[in-house]
C-alpha positions as a LaTeX table, in Angstrom:
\begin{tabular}{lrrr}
\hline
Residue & $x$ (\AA) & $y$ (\AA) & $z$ (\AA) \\
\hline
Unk1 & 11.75 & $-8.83$ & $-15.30$ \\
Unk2 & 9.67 & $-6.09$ & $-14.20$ \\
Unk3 & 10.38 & $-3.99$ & $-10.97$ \\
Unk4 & 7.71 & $-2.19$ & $-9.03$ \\
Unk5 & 8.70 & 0.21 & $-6.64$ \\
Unk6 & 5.99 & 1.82 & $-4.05$ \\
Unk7 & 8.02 & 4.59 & $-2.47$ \\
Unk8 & 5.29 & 5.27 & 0.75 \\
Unk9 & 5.44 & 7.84 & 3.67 \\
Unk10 & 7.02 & 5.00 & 5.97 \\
Unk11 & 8.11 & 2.25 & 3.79 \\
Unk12 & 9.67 & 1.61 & 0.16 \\
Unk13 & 8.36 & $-1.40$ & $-0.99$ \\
Unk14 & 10.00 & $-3.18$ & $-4.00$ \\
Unk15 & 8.71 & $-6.02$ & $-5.49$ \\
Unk16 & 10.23 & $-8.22$ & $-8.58$ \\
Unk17 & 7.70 & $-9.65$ & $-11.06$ \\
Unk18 & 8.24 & $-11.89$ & $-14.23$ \\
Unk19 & 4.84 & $-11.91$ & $-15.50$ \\
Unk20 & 2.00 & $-12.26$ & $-12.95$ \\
Unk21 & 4.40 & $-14.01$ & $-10.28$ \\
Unk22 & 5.63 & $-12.25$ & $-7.62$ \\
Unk23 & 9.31 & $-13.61$ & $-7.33$ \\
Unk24 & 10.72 & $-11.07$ & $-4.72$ \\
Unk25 & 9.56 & $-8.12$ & $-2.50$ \\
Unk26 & 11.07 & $-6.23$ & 0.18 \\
Unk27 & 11.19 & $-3.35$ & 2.20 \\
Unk28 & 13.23 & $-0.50$ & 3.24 \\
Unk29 & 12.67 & 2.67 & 5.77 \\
Unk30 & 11.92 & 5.61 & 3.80 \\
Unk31 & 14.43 & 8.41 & 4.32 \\
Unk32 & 15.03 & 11.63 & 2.16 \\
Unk33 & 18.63 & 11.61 & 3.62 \\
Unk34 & 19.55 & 8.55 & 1.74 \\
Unk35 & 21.85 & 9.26 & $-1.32$ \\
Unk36 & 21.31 & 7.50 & $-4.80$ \\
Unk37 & 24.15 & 5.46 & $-4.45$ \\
Unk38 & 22.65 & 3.53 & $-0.38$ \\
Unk39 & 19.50 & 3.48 & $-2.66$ \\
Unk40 & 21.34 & 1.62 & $-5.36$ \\
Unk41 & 23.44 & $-0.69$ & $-2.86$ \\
Unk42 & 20.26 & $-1.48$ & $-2.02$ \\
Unk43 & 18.52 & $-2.68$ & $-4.99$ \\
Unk44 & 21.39 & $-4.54$ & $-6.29$ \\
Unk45 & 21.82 & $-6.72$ & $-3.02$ \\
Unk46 & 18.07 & $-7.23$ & $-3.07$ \\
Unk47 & 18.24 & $-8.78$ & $-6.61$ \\
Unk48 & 21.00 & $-10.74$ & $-5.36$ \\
Unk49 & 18.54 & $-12.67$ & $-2.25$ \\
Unk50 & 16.25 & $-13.09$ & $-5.06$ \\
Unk51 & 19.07 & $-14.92$ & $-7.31$ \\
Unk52 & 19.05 & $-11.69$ & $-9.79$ \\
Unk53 & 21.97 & $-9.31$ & $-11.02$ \\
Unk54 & 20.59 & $-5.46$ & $-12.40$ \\
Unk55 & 21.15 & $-6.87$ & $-16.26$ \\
Unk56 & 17.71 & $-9.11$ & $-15.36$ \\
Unk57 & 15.90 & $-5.92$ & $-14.79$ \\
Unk58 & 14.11 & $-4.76$ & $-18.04$ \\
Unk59 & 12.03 & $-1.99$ & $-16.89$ \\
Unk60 & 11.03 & $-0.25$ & $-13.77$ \\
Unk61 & 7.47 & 1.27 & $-12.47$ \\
Unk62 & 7.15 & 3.55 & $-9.39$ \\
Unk63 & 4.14 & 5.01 & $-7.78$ \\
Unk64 & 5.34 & 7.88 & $-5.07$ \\
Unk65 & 3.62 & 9.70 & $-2.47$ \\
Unk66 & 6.72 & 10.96 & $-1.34$ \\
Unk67 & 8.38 & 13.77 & $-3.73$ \\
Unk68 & 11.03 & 14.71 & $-1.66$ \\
Unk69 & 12.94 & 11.21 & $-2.13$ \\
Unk70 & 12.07 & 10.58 & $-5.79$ \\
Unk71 & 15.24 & 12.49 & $-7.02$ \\
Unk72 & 17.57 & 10.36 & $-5.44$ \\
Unk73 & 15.56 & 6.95 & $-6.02$ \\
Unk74 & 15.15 & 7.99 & $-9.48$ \\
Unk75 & 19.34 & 8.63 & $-9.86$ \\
Unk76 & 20.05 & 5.36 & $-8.23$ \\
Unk77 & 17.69 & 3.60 & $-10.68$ \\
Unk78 & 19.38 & 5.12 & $-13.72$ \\
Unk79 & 23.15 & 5.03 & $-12.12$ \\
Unk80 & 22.94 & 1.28 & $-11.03$ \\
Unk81 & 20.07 & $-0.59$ & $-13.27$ \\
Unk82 & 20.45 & 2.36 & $-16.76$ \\
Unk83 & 16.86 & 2.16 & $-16.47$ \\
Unk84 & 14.70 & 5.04 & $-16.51$ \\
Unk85 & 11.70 & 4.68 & $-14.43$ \\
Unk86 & 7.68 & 4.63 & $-15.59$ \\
Unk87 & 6.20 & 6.80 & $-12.42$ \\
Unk88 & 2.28 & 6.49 & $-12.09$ \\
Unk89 & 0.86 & 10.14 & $-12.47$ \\
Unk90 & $-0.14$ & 12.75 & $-15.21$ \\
Unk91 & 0.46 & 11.11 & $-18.59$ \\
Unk92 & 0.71 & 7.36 & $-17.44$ \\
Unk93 & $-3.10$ & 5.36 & $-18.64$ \\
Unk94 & $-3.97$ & 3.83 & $-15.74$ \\
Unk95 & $-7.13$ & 1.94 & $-17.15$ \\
Unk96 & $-9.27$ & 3.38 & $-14.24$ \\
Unk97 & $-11.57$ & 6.10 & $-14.51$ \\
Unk98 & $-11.55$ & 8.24 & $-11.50$ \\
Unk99 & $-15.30$ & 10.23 & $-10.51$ \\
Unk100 & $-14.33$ & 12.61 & $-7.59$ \\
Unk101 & $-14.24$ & 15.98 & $-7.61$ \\
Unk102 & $-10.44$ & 17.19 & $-8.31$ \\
Unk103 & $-9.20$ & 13.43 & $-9.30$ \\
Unk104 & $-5.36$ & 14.52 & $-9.30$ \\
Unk105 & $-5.50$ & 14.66 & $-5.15$ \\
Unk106 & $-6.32$ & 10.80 & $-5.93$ \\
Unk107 & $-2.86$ & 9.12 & $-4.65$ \\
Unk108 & $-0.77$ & 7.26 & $-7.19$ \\
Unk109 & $-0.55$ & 4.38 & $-4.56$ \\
Unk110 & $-4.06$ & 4.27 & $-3.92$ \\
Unk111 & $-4.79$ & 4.13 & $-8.11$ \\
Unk112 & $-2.50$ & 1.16 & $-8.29$ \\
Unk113 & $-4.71$ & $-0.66$ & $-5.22$ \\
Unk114 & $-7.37$ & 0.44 & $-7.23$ \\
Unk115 & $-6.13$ & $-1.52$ & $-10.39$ \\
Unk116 & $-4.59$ & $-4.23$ & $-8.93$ \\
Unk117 & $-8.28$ & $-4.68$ & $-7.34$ \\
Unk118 & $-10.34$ & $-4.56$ & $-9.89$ \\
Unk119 & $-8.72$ & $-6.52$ & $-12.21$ \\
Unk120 & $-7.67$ & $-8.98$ & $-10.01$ \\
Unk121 & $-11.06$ & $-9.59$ & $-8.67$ \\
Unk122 & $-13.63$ & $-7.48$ & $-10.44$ \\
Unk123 & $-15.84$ & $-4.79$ & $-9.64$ \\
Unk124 & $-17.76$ & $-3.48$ & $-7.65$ \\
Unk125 & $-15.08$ & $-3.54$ & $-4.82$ \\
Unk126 & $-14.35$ & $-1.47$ & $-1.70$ \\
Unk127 & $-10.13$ & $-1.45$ & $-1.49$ \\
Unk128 & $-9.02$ & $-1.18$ & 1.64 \\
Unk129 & $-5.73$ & 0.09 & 2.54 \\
Unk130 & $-4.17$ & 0.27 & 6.12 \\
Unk131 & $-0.74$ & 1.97 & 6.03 \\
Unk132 & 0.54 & 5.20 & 7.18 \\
Unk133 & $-3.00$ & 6.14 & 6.59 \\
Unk134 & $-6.13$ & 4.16 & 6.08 \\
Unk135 & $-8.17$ & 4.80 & 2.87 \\
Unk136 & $-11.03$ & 3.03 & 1.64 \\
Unk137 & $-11.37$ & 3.53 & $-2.13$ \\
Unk138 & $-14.81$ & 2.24 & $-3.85$ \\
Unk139 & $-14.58$ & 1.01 & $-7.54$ \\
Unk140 & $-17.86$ & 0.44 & $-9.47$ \\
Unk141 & $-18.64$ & $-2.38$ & $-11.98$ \\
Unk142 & $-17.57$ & $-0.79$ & $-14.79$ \\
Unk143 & $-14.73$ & 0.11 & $-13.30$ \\
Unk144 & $-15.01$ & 3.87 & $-12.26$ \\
Unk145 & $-13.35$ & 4.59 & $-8.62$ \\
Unk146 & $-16.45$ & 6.90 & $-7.42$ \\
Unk147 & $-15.08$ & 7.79 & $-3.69$ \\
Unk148 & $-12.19$ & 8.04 & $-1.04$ \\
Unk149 & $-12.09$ & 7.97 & 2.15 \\
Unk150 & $-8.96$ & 8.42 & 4.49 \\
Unk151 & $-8.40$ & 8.58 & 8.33 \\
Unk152 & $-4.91$ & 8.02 & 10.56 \\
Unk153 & $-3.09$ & 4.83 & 9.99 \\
Unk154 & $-3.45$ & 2.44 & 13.30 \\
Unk155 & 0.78 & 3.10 & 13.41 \\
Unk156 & 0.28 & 6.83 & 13.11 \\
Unk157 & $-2.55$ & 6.44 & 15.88 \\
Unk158 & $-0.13$ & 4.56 & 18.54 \\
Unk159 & 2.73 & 7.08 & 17.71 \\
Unk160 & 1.04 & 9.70 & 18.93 \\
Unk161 & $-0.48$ & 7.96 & 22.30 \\
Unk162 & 2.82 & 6.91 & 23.79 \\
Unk163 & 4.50 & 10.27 & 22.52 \\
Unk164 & 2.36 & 12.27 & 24.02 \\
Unk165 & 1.81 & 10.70 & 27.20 \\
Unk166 & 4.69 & 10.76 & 29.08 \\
Unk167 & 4.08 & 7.81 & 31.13 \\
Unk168 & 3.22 & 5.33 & 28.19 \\
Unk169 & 5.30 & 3.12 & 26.75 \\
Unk170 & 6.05 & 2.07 & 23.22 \\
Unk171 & 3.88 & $-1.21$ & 22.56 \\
Unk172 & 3.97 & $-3.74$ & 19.79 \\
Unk173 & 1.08 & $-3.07$ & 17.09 \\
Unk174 & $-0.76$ & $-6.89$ & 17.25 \\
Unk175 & $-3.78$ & $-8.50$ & 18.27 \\
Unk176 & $-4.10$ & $-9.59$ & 21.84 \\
Unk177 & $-5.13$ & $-12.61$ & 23.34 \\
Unk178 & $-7.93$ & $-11.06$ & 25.29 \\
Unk179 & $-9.49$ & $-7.67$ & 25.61 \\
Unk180 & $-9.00$ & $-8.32$ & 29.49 \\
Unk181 & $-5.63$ & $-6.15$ & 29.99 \\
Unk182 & $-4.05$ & $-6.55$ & 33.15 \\
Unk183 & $-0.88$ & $-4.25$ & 32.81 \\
Unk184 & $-0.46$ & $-1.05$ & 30.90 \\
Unk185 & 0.87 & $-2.97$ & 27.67 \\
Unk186 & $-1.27$ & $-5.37$ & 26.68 \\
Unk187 & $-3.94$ & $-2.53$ & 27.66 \\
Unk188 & $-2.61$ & $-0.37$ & 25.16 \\
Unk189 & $-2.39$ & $-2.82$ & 22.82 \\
Unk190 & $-5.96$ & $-4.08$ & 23.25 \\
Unk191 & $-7.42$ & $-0.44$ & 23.06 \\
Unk192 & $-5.43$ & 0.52 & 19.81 \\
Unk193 & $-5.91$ & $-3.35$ & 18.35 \\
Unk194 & $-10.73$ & $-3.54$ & 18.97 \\
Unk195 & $-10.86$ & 0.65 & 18.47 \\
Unk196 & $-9.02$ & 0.39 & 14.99 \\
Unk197 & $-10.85$ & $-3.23$ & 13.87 \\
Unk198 & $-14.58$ & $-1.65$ & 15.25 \\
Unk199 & $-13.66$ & 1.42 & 13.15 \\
Unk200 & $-12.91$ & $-0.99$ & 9.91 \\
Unk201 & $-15.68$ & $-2.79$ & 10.48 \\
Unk202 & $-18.39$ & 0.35 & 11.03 \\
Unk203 & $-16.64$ & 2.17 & 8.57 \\
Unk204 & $-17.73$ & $-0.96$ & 5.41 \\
Unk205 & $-20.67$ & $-0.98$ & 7.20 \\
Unk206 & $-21.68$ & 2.52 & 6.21 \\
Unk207 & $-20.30$ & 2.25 & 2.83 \\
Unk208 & $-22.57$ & $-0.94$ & 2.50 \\
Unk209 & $-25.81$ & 1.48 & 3.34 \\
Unk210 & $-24.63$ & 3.95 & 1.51 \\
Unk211 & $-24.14$ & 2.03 & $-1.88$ \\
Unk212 & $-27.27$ & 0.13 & $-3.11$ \\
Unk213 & $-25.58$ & $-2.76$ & $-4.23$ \\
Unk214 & $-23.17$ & $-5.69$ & $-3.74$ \\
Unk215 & $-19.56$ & $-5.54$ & $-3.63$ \\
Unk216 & $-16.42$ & $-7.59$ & $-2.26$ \\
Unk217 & $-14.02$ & $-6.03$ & 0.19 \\
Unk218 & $-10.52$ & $-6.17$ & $-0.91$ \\
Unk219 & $-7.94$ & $-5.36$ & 2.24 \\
Unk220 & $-3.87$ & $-4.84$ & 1.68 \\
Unk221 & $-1.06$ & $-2.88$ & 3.50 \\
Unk222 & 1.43 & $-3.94$ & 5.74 \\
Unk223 & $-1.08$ & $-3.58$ & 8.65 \\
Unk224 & $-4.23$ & $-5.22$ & 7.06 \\
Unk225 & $-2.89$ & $-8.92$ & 7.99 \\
Unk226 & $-3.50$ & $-8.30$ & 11.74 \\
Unk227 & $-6.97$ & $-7.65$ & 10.61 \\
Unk228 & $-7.90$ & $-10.21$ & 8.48 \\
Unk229 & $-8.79$ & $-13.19$ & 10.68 \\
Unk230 & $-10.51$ & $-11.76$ & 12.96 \\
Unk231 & $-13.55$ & $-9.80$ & 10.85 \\
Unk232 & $-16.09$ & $-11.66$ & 8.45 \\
Unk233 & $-16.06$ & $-8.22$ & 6.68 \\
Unk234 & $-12.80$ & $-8.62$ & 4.57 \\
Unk235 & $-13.89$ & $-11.03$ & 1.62 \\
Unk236 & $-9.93$ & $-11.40$ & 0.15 \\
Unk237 & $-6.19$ & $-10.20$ & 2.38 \\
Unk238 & $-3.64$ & $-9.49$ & $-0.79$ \\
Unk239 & $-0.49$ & $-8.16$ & 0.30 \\
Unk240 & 1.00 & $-7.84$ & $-2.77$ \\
Unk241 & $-2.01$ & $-5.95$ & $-4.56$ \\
Unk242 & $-0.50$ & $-2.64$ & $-5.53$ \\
Unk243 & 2.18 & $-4.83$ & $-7.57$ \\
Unk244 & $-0.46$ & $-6.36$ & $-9.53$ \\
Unk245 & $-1.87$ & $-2.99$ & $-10.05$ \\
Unk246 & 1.51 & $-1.39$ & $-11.15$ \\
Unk247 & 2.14 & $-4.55$ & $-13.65$ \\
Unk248 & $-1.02$ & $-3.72$ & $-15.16$ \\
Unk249 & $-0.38$ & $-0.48$ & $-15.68$ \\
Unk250 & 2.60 & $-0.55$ & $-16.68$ \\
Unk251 & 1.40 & $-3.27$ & $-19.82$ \\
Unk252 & $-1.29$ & $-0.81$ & $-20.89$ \\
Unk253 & 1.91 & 2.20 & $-21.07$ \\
Unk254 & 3.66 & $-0.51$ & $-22.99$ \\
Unk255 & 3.89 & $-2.00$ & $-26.52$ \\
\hline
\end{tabular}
């Protein structure tokens, strides 16, 4: 069994795969305080929900945008599974050829979306990813990822309306039953909710002008589902994406 690990600004994400299935994923707060050994408790009682022990565990991939927490994930990885970890950067073939101008300020979470895109569902494809931050990554046909684009996550957004307004409350992030707010809640949560969807939704738009030809819009992140039904310019919802791109990866790194 292969575990994917997506150690984010917010969130860890871990995911179990045997082959292409998915059999487990989970999250946990990212914290730089946490020791290897909390990280390690950790693992080994979510391999336990999924009906695993750390012996099932035959390798490990992890894509980090966080450096300051890698030393300790990586220690609890080798104390508790003896497993030392593939980590998607400098060195690791990713099978994607990246076209921007410096491509190492590319994200190693935003190259496994990339992947896990593409050859999931082919190219041309716009990958959208609404997290921490938002980014919108466009992949060609031949499977080239020719530009990024990156703005504040809808989470981020909220965060800093109620904490910098003294009188506003913390609000639930989720779509509300009708633009019509009558208190300062659902108000909140109807401005953040139609500004950050008619943002998504001009933002494809210009890519769509901008690119003279066809391509499918690919949407993931722990934010995305709140999205998805309620635009016609989203083609596919994957929430597990950046564990398909990791797998692949990791089986081109591997013989």
């Amino acid at each position: 069994m292969l575990m994917a690990v997506d150690i984010g600004n917010t969130n860890i994400v871990i995911g179990f795969l045997e082959g292409d299935r998915i059999v487990g994923s989970y999250r946990i707060t990212t914290k730089a305080t946490h020791t290897s050994d909390e990280y390690g408790l950790m693992i080994t009682q979510f391999l336990a929900l999924s009906d695993y022990t750390a012996d099932d565990v035959d390798d490990v991939i992890v894509c980090s945008v966080v450096p300051k927490v890698m030393y300790s994930f990586r220690a609890s990885l080798i104390k508790f599974l003896g497993l030392e970890p593939m980590v998607v950067g400098p060195g690791v073939k990713t099978g994607m050829n990246i076209r921007l101008d410096d491509p190492k300020t590319l994200g190693s979470d935003c190259i496994a979306d990339c992947a896990g895109a593409y050859h999931t569902y082919g190219g041309p494809v716009l990958v959208a990813d609404f997290g921490t931050a938002t980014t919108f990554n466009y992949v060609d046909g031949s499977g080239t990822i020719r530009s990024g684009f990156i703005t504040t996550g809808i989470r981020t957004g909220a965060e800093a309306l109620w904490g910098q307004t003294a009188q506003l409350p913390e609000v639930e992030i989720t779509q509300p039953q009708s633009i019509l707010a009558t208190n300062t809640r659902t108000a909140m949560q109807a401005g953040l909710y139609y500004t950050f969807l008619g943002g998504i939704e001009r933002t494809i738009q210009q890519f769509r002008k901008e690119i003279d030809e066809p391509f499918q819009v690919v949407a993931t992140g722990g934010l995305s589902r709140i999205f998805k039904n309620n635009t016609d310019m989203i083609d596919v919802y994957d929430s597990d994406l950046i564990f398909k791109g990791m797998a692949y990866i990791y089986s081109r790194n591997v013989k």
